[in-house]
C-alpha positions as CSV (number, residue, x, y, z in Angstrom):
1,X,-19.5,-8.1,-2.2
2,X,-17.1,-5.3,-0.5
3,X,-19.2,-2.7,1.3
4,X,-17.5,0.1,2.5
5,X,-19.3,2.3,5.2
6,X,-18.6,6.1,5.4
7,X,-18.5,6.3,1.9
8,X,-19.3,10.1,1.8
9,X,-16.9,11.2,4.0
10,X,-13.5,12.5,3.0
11,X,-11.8,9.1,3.3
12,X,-14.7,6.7,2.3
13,X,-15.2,8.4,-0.8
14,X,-12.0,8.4,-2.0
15,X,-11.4,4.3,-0.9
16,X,-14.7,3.9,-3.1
17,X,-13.1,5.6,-6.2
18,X,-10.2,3.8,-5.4
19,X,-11.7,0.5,-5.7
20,X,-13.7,1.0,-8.4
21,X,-10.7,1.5,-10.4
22,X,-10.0,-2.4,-9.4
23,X,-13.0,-4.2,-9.5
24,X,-16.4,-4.0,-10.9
25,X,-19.1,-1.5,-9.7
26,X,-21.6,-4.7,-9.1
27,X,-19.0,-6.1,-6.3
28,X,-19.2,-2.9,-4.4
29,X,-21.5,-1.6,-1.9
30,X,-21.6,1.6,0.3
31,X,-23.1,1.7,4.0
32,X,-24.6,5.5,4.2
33,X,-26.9,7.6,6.6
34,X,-27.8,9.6,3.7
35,X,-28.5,7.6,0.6
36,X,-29.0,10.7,-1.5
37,X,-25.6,11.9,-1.0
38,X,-24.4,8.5,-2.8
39,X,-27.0,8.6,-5.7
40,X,-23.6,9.7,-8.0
41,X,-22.3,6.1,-7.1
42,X,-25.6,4.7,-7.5
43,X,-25.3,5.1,-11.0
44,X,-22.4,3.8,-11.7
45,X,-23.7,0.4,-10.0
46,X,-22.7,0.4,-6.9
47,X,-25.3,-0.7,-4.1
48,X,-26.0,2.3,-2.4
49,X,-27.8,1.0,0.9
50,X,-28.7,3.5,4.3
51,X,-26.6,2.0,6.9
52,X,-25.8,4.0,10.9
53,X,-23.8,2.9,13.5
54,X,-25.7,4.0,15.9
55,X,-29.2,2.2,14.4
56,X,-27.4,-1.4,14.2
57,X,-30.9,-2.5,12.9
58,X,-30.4,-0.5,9.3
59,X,-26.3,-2.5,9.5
60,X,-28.1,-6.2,8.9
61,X,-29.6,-5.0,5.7
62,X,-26.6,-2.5,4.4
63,X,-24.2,-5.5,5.0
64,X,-26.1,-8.2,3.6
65,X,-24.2,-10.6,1.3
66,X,-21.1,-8.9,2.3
67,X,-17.7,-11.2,1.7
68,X,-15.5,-8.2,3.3
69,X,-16.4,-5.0,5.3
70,X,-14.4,-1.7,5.6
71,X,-15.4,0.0,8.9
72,X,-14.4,3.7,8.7
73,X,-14.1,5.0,12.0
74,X,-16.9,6.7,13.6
75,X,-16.2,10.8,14.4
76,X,-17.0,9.9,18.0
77,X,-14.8,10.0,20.9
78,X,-15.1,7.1,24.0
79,X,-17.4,4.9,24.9
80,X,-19.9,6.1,22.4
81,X,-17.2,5.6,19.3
82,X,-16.6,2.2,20.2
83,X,-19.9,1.4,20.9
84,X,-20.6,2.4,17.3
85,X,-17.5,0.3,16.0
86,X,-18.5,-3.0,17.9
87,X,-22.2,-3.0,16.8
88,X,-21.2,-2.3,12.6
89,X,-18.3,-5.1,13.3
90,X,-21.0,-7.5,15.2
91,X,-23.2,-6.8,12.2
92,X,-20.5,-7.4,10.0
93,X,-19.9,-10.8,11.9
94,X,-23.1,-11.3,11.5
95,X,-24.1,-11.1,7.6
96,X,-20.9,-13.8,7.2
97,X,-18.6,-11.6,5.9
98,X,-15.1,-13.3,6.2
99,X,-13.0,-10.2,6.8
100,X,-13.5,-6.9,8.3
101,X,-11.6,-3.9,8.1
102,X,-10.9,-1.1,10.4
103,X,-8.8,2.3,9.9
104,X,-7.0,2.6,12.9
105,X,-4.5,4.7,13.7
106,X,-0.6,4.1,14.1
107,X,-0.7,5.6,17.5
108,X,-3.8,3.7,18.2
109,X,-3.1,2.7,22.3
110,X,-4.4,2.4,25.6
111,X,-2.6,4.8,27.0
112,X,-2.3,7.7,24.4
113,X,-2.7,11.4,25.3
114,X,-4.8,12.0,22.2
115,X,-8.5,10.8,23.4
116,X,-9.1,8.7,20.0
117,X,-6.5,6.5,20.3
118,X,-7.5,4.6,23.0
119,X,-10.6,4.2,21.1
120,X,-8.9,2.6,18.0
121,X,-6.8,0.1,20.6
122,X,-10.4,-0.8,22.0
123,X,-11.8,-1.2,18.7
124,X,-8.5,-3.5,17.6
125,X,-8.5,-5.6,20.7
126,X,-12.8,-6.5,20.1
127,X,-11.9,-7.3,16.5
128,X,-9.4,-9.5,18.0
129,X,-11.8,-11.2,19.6
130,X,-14.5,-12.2,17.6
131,X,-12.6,-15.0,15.7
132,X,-13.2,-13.1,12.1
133,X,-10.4,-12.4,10.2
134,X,-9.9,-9.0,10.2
135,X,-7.6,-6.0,9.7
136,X,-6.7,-3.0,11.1
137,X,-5.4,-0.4,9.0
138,X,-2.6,1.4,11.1
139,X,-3.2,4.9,9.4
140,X,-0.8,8.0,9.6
141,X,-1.7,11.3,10.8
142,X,-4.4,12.2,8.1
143,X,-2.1,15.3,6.7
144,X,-5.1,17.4,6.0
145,X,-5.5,18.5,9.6
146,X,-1.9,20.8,8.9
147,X,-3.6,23.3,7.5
148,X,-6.5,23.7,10.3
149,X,-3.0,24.1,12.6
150,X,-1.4,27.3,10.9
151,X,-3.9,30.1,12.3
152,X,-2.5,33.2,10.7
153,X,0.6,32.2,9.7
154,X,-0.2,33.9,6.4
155,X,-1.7,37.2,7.6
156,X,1.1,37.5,10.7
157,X,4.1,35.3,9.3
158,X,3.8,33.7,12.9
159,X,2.4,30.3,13.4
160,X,1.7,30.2,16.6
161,X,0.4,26.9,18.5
162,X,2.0,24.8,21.7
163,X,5.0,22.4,22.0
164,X,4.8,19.8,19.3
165,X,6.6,16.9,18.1
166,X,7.5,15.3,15.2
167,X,4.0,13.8,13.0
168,X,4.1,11.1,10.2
169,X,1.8,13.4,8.2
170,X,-0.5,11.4,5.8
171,X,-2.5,11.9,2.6
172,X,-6.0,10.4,2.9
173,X,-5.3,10.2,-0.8
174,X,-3.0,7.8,-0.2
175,X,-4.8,6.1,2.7
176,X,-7.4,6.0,0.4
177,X,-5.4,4.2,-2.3
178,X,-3.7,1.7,0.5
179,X,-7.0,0.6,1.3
180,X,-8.6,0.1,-1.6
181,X,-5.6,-2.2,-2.9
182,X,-5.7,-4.0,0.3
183,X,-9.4,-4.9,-0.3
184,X,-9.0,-5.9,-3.5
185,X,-6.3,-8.3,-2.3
186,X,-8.0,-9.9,-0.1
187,X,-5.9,-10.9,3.0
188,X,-2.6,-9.5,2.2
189,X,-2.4,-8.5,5.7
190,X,-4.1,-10.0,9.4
191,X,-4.5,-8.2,12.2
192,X,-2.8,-4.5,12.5
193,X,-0.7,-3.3,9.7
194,X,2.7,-1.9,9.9
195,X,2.4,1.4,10.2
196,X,0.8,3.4,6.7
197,X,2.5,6.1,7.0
198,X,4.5,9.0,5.2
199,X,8.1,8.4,5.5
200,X,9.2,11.6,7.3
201,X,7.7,13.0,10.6
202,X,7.8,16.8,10.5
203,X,6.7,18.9,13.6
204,X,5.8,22.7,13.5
205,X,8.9,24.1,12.9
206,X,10.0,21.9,10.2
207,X,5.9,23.4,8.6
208,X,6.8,27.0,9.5
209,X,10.0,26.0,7.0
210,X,8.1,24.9,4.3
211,X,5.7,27.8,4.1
212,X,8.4,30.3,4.1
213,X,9.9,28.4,1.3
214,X,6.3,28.5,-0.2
215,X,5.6,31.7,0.1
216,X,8.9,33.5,0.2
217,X,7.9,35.2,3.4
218,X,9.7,34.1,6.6
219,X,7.6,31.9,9.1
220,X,8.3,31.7,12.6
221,X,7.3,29.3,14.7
222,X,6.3,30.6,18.0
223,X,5.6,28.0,21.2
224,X,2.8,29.5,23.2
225,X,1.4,28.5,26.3
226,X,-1.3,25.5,26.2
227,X,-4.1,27.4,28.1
228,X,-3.6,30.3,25.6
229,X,-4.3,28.4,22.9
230,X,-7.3,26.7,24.3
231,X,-8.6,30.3,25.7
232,X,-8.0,31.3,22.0
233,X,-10.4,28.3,20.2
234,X,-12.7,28.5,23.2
235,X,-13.1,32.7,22.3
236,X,-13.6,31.9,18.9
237,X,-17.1,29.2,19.1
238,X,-14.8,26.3,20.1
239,X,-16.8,24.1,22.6
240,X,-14.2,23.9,25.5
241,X,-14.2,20.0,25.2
242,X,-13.1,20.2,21.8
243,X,-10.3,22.1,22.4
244,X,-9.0,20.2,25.5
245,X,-9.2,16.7,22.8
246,X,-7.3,18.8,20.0
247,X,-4.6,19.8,23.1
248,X,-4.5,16.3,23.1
249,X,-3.3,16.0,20.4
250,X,0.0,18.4,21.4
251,X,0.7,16.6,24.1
252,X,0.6,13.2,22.4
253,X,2.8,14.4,19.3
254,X,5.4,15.6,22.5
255,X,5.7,12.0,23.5
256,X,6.6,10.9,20.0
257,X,3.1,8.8,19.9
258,X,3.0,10.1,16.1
259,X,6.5,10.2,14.9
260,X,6.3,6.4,13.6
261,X,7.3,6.0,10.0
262,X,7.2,3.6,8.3
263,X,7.7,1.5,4.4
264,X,5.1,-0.2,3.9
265,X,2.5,2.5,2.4
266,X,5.3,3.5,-0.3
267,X,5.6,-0.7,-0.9
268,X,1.6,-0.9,-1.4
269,X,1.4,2.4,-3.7
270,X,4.6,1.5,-5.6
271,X,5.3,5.1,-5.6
272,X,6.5,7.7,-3.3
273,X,4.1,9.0,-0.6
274,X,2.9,12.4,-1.0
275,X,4.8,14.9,0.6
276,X,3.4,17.4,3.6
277,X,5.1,20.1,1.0
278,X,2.4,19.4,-1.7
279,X,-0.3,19.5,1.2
280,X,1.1,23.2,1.9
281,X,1.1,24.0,-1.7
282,X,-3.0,23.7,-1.8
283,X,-3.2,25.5,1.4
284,X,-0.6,28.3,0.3
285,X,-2.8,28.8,-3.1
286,X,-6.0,28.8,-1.4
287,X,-4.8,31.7,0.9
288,X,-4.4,33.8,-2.5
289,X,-7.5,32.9,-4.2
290,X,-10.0,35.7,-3.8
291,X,-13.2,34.3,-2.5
């Protein structure tokens, strides 16, 4: 049986769906805090069992009879993420599986400026360790966090935010489609994957570009200062340690740690990789719809 834990967040779902479109419901089971949110998969056959990283005594049941395991990555930063990833991968171990799964990062790396990269190099060098097969999906920039980066690009025709660099923005669509292939052929990679990425790395401006193209109004891109910005989330509700990790993420993307592309997603979809353009596109439309 293939469990797959997370499987009601926005990249576990769509691996489920994925897979089920490969191989019967009866060989696929979901690891979920909240078993109610999966009763939709329940039906279809799936075994919908309550599984938390951080209560490894509900992982030994959620897992059991497991022949693979995909560990979605916990929303946690440091110690407390990899915590959570070692005790669903020990449990994992544990029930006999004979491969575990991991989505990683493409940056993932002791020394990254972006706090949850380290975290995926810790996670990769335990799995390493255990003497399981295993594999560690070397994910792009999940695309969907673009959006969350324009401000009021639409209201101001500014998009305002601090020195960038050049990101291998991803769908988790696709993500979601590499994975689930990858499961269902079993052990078509070991260890860390090339890097599953979108094959062009974009920074701001080239997104300020796009949306004027999108929206026919010119978008500039304007550099502000990195306190500025963090003053700005922090004014707005923004717990000041959140803002410092998503700086992070600025000064990571300046060092290049993101602009990795990469064939091999394109190779396992056997179709192009969707563009950042098309990511736009939805945002650009929902701006217009009246709420």
């Amino acid at each position: 049986m293939i469990i797959i834990t997370g499987a009601t967040g926005q990249l576990g779902s769509r691996i489920v769906q994925q897979l089920l479109q490969r191989v019967p419901a009866d060989r696929v089971g979901v690891s979920v805090r909240d078993t109610g949110r999966a009763a939709g998969l329940a039906a279809r056959g799936v075994r919908v069992r309550r599984g938390d990283y951080t209560d490894p005594g509900t992982l030994a049941e959620a897992f059991e009879g497991a022949t693979q395991v995909l560990i979605v990555s916990a929303g946690d930063t440091g110690a407390d993420a990899v915590a959570q990833h070692t005790a669903a991968i020990d449990a994992a171990r544990d029930a006999g599986a004979r491969r575990v799964l991991y989505t990683s990062h493409q940056a993932a790396g002791a020394d990254s400026l972006f706090a949850p990269m380290p975290d995926h190099a810790a996670t990769e060098r335990y799995l390493g360790g255990t003497g399981t097969p295993f594999t560690a999906l070397r994910n792009g920039f999940y695309a969907a966090t673009v959006p969350h980066l324009l401000g009021q690009a639409f209201e101001t025709g500014e998009l305002r935010a601090p020195a960038d660099g050049p990101v291998s923005w991803t769908a988790h669509a696709d993500l979601a489609e590499a994975a689930a292939i990858v499961l269902a052929e079993e052990g078509r990679f070991d260890g860390a994957t090339p890097p599953l990425t979108a094959p062009d790395a974009l920074d701001l401006k080239d997104v300020a570009g796009l949306l004027s193209d999108l929206t026919g109004r010119t978008v500039h891109r304007v550099v502000i200062d990195d306190d500025e910005w963090t003053a700005r989330l922090v004014a707005h509700g923004m717990p000041e340690s959140r803002a410092g990790l998503l700086l992070g993420m600025f000064h990571a993307s300046r060092r290049g740690e993101f602009a990795t592309t990469g064939s091999t997603l394109e190779s396992l979809l056997g179709r192009a990789a969707t563009p950042v353009r098309s990511v736009l596109h939805e945002a650009v439309t929902a701006s217009r719809t009246p709420a």
